[in-house]
ZASEVO-147221 format. One record per residue (C-alpha): residue in three letters; x, y, z. Coordinates in steps of 0.05 Angstrom, whole numbers, plus 5000, padded with zeros to 4 digits. Example, Ala and Ser with C-alpha at 12.3 -4.5 7.8 and 13.67 -1.06 7.14 Angstrom:
// residues 2
Ala524649105156;Ser527349795143;
//
This chain:
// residues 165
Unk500050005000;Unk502650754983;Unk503051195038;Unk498851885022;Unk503952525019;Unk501453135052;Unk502653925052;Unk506353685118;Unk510553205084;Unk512253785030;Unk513754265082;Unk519453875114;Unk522553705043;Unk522854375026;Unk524954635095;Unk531954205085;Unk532254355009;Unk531655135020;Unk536555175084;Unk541154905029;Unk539855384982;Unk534955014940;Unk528355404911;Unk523454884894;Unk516554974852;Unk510854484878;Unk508654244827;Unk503953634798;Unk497253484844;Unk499853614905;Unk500354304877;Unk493854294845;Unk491954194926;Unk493554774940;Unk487955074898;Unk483054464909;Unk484454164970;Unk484853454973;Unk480753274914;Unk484652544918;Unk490352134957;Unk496952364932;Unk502551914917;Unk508952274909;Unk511453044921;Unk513253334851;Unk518853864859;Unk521054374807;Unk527754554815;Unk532854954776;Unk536854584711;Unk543454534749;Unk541354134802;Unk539253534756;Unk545753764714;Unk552853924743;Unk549453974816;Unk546253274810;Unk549353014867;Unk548553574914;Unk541753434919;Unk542252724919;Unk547252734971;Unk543053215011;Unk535952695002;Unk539352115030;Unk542252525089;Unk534752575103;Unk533651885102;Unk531751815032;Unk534451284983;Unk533951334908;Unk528550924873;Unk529751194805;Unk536051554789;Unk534651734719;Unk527251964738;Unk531552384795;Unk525651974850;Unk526851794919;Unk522651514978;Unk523051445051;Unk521950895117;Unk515451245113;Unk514351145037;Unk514051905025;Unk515951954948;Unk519352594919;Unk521352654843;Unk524553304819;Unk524653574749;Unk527554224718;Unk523854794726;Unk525454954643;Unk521454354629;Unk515554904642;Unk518655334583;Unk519754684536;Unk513454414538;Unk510055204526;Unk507655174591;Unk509155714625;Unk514756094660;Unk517255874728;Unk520856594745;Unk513656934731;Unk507556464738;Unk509056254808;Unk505456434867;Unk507256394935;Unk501256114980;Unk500656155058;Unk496555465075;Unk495355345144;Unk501455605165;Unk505455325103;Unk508955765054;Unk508355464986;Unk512055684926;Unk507255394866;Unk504255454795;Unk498455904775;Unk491655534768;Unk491755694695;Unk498955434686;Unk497154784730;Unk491754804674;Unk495754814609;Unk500954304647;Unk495853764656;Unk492653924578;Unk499353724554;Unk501153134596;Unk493352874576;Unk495952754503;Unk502052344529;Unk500351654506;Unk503851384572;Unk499651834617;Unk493151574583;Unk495150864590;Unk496550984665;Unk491851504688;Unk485951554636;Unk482052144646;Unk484252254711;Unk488452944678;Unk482253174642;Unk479053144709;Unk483853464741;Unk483254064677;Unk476754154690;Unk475554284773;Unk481754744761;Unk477455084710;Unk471455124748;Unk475955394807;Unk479155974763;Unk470156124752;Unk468856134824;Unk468356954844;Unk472457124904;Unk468957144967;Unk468857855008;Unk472957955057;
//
């Protein structure tokens, strides 16, 4: 059985990884959570983080993950886990720019959630990100709809008028 991740979980990831000098993006549905709450169980933490540290800095943060007790599942697909099967895969934050996404220097947002300061995408970016990966032939075979689904609460989120204060 997979363990559900958490904000939680996120927040003491990216504690360790910025008091090393590491800016991370949230990214995938735990970042969608942000907007939607928990809409689903989430199996891994998605981080976005910049080129070099998948690069020429590669082993910084790999060195620095297992310090923390995590082990490498997937070197290639740069994913680890933990005792408590907490999974966290990073990507390069240009992968935004390659796949006409968006850009990670100006469509972020940082979001206070319950005490948690989360640097992530823009509904409408999370939006075009999740378009895109629902035309990859592997993402269909794995998770069906499921990004379609996740397209269109995002959408009807970006509808919803803000509530007064």
């Amino acid at each position: 059985m997979t363990m559900t991740v958490t904000i939680k979980d996120y927040q003491q990831i990216n504690k360790f990884l910025s008091d090393n000098g590491i800016d991370t993006i949230l990214y995938g549905s735990l970042g969608v959570s942000v907007y939607l709450g928990n809409f689903r169980d989430f199996d891994d933490i998605d981080l976005l983080v910049d080129d070099i540290y998948m690069e020429e800095k590669w082993s910084t943060l790999r060195d620095l993950m297992l310090k923390n007790g995590f082990q490498i599942t997937d070197e290639k697909e740069h994913e680890f886990i933990n005792v408590r099967e907490v999974k966290v895969a990073f990507a390069e934050k240009d992968v935004l720019i390659e796949d006409h996404i968006c850009d990670p220097l100006t469509d972020t947002v940082t979001i206070n959630l319950d005490g948690t300061t989360i640097k992530t995408l823009k509904p409408e970016c999370f939006i075009k990100a999740y378009t895109f990966s629902s035309t990859d032939g592997y993402r269909i075979e794995k998770r069906g709809d499921s990004d379609l689904n996740i397209v269109k609460k995002l959408q009807e989120f970006t509808l919803k008028p803000l509530s007064p204060l």
